[in-house]
C-alpha positions, 0 to 999 in steps of 0.5 A, spaced: 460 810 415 457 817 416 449 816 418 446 822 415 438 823 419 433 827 416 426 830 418 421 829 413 418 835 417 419 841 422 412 842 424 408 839 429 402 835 429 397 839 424 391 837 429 394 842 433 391 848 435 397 852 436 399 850 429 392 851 426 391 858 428 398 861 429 398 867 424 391 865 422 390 871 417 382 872 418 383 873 426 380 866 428 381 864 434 381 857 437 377 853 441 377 847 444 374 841 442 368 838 448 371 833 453 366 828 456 366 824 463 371 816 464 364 813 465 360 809 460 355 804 458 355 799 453 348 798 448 349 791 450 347 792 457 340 794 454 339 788 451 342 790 443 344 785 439 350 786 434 347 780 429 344 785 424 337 782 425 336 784 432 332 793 431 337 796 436 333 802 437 331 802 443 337 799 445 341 805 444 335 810 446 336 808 453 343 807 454 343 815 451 338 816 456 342 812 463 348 815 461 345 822 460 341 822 466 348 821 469 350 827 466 354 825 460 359 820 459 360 815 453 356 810 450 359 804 447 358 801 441 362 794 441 364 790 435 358 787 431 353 790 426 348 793 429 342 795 426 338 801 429 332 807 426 334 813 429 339 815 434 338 822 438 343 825 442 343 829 448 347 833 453 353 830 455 353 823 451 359 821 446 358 814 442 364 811 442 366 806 437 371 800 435 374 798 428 370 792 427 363 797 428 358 797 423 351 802 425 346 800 419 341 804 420 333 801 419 330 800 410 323 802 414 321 809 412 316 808 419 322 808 423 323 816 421 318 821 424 318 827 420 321 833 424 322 840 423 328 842 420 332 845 415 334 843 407 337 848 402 336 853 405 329 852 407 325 850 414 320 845 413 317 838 415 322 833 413 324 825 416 328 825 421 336 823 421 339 818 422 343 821 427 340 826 430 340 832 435 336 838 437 338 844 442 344 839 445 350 841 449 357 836 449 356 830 445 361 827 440 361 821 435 367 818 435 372 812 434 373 808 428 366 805 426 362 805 420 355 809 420 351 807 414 345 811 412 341 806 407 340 811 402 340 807 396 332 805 399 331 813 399 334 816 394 331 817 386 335 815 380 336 817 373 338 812 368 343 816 365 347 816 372 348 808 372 349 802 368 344 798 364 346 792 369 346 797 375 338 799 373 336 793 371 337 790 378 334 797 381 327 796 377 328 789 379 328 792 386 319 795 386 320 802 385 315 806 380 318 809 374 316 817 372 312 818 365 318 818 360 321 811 363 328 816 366 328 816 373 326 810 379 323 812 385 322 808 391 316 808 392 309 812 388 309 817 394 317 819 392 314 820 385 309 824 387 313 828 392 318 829 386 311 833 384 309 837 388 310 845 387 309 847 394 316 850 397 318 847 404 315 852 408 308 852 406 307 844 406 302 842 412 304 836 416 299 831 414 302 833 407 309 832 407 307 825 411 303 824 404 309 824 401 314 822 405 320 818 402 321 824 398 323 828 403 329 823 405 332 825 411 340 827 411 344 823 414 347 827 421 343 833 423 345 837 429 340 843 430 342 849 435 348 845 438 354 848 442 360 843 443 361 838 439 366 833 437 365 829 431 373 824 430 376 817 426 369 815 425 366 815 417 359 815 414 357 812 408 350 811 404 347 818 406 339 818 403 341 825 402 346 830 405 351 827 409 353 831 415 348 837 417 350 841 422 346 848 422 345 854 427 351 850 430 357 853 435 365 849 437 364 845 431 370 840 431 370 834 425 377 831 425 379 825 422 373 823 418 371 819 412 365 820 407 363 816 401 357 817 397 356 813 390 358 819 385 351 817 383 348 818 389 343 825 388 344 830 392 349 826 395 353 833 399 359 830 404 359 836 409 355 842 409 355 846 414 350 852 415 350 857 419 354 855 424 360 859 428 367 856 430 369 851 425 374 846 425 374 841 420 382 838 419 385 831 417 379 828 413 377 826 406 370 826 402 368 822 396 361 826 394 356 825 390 355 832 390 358 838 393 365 835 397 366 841 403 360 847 404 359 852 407 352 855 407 347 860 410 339 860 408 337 861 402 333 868 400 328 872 403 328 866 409 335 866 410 337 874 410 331 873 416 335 868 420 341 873 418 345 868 421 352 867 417 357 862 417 363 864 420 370 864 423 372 856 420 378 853 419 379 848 414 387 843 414 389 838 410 383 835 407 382 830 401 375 831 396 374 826 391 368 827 385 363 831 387 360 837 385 366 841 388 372 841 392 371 847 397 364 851 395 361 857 398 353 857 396 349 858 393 344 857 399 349 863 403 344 868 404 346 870 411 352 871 409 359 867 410 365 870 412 372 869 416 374 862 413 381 860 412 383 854 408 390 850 407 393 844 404 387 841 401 387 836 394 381 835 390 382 831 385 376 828 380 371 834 382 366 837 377 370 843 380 375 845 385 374 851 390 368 853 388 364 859 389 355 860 387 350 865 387 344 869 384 340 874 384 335 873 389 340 870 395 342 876 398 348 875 403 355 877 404 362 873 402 367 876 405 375 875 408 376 867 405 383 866 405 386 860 400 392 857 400 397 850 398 391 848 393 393 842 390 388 839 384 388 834 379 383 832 373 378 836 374 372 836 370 369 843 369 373 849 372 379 848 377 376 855 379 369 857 379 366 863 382 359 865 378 353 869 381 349 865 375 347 860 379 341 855 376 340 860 371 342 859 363 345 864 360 348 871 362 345 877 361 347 884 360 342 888 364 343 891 370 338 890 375 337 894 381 341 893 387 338 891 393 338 886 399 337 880 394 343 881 391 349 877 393 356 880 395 362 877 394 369 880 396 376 880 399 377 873 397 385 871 397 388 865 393 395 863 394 400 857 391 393 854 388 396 849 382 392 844 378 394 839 373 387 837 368 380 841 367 376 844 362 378 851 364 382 854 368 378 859 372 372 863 371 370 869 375 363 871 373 361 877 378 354 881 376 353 888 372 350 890 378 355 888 384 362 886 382 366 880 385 371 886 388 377 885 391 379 878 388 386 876 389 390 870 385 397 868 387 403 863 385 399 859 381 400 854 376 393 852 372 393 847 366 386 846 362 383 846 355 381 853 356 384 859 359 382 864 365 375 868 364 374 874 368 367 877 367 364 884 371 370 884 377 372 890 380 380 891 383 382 884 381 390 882 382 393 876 379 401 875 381 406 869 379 400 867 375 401 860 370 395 859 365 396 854 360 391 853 356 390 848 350 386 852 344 382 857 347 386 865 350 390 864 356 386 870 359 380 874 357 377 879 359 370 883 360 368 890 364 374 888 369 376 894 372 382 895 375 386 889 374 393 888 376 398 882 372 
């Protein structure tokens, strides 16, 4: 008898350079991922306890520090529960988990100092992260361990968002109630922060301590930092914002987890700010909000910074609830170019691929290629590109072009398909700037409703499938040169 083998697939391993960046159609090119010294310590050696009683603070501040001084190498983190307040990484240092690994980071708000750094877009006083680096060279998190933030003590709930069960256990909790009695805060600081109407930048320090647990920090924030490699470990429970790399170079995340509660308020998995040379590969996002997000600064702040997030590569990817699947914006006002996205699910999100703006933002998005999309029972649009960001209604006026007003072009779609949504795809460009260049092909899109096309300029759809349930497959409104 004949025995017939057969090869599930011809392609390498897809965490490999040469597949990821051949033939790339942006112009990326690859960069290698921060290698660390084979010398290492244990924070045991530094008197850490993995009982989940014992604060390990210090623990993983010295070994942080010996290893450093050494010049760079691994920090282990054994099997155990270790509980800890912030970790701050340096020069040369790589954490080091193990499966049985569970990081719990500290319930005490005064564990947290405030530190200066950037949220929405915006530069302000703000707890410091959990995990947390400034201006730091070569350092790495990885493994198979589990980091969890605690965010359940941070974060601000409506009642709308949970149970009657789940909120009588929050209100049973402490925790102060706003005037109608619709949302918790943990503390009568967090209310009154809630309150307050200064910007971020405009906050004194003895102000923003007044109200501290307002500002909840995200949950990883690497600031300025060139190399680093983030690998297998997962995150969950961030108070804000899960992962925050921004103003970041040779970025390498692979092999991830990110779970927050689809509760969770601003519960974003991935945001990346800002940062150049990417790769994001081999991972899933379960989000309270946005699951994968490139941002840039937001306004006049960010068009000062005038730095884009660019040359990213994005592979393989699962995001489940959430906001949107991939997203763009809407805090891009430095601009977001040369991304290449392929052979990601979204399933559960509010949105699929998802690009926000408004008048204001400023900034350009231009040269993203998308391709092998697939997605299935999304809740609002499969596809969404709206420069009406957090504004309602449409309006007909034709403002005056200036630097506030956002540009997105030479956007290329390929093999998108979706199964379930509200509307297959709503391209919402400006009366004063169209979305131009926009490109739609080999898709298959079933939805309630159909295709919306609104102030867009060259637009091309090929090989295009609407099924919509109810409502025109296609509509159109000051569209010039289309192409079916």
């Amino acid at each position: 008898m004949a025995i017939l083998a057969l090869s599930c697939s011809n392609r390498p391993e897809i965490t490999s350079a040469e597949f990821l960046y051949k033939n790339n159609p942006v112009g990326l090119i690859s960069f290698d991922p921060p290698t660390f010294p084979n010398r290492s310590v244990s924070i045991v050696e530094y008197g850490a306890v993995g009982d989940g009683l014992k604060d390990n603070t210090a623990a993983f501040a010295d070994a942080i520090q010996a290893i450093h001084q050494k010049g760079g190498g691994y920090v282990d983190v054994p099997e155990g529960l270790w509980s800890t307040g912030p970790i701050e990484l340096k020069d040369g240092v790589c954490l080091r988990t193990q499966s049985g690994t569970l990081v719990l980071f500290s319930s005490n708000f005064d564990q947290y100092p405030l530190v200066q750094t950037y949220y929405e877009g915006a530069y302000g006083w703000r707890a410091k992260a959990p995990i947390y680096a400034r201006d730091a060279k070569n350092i790495g998190i990885v493994g198979a361990g589990i980091f969890d933030g605690n965010g359940d003590v941070w974060r601000p709930m409506k009642q709308g968002n949970v149970n009657r069960f789940q909120w009588r256990d929050l209100l049973a909790s402490g925790g102060v109630l706003n005037e109608d009695a619709s949302v918790w805060y943990p503390t009568q600081s967090a209310l009154e922060g809630s309150q307050s109407v200064l910007a971020p930048g405009e906050r004194s320090y003895e102000q923003s301590v007044a109200i501290k647990v307002w500002l909840r920090p995200v949950m990883l924030n690497f600031i300025s930092c060139t190399d680093v490699l983030i690998e297998g470990v997962q995150f969950r429970n961030s108070p804000a914002w899960c992962l925050h790399p921004v103003l970041c170079n040779n970025v390498t995340i692979r092999n991830i987890r990110v779970k927050n509660d689809d509760w969770a308020a601003n519960g974003d998995a991935l945001d990346i700010e800002s940062c150049s040379n990417v790769l994001v590969t081999d991972s899933h996002f379960d989000a309270g909000d946005d699951g994968i997000c490139l941002k840039s600064g937001k306004d006049a702040e960010g068009r000062a910074r005038g730095v884009p997030t660019q040359n990213v590569r994005i592979h393989n990817c699962t995001v489940y609830n959430g906001h949107g699947g991939f997203v763009v914006g809407s805090e891009m006002s430095g601009g977001v170019r040369n991304v290449y996205l392929s052979d990601c699910r979204f399933t559960g999100t509010d949105n699929g691929l998802r690009f926000k703006s408004t008048r204001g933002r400023g900034g350009v998005v231009e040269n993203i290629h998308i391709e092998r999309v697939y997605m299935s029972n999304i809740k609002r649009d499969a596809i969404l590109y709206d420069l009406y960001y957090g504004n309602k209604g449409n309006d007909t006026v034709v403002y005056e072009v200036n630097e506030g007003t956002p540009q997105f072009r030479n956007i290329f779609m390929q093999d998108i398909y979706c199964k379930g949504a509200q509307r297959a795809a709503l391209f919402q460009g400006l009366p004063e700037m169209h979305l131009e260049n926009i490109v739609l092909k080999n898709a298959v899109l079933e939805a309630k409703e159909g295709l919306v096309y609104k102030d867009l300029t060259n637009v091309r759809l090929q090989n295009v499938i609407i099924q919509a349930h109810g409502k025109p497959e296609v509509q159109y409104e000051e569209v010039d040169l289309a192409t079916l």
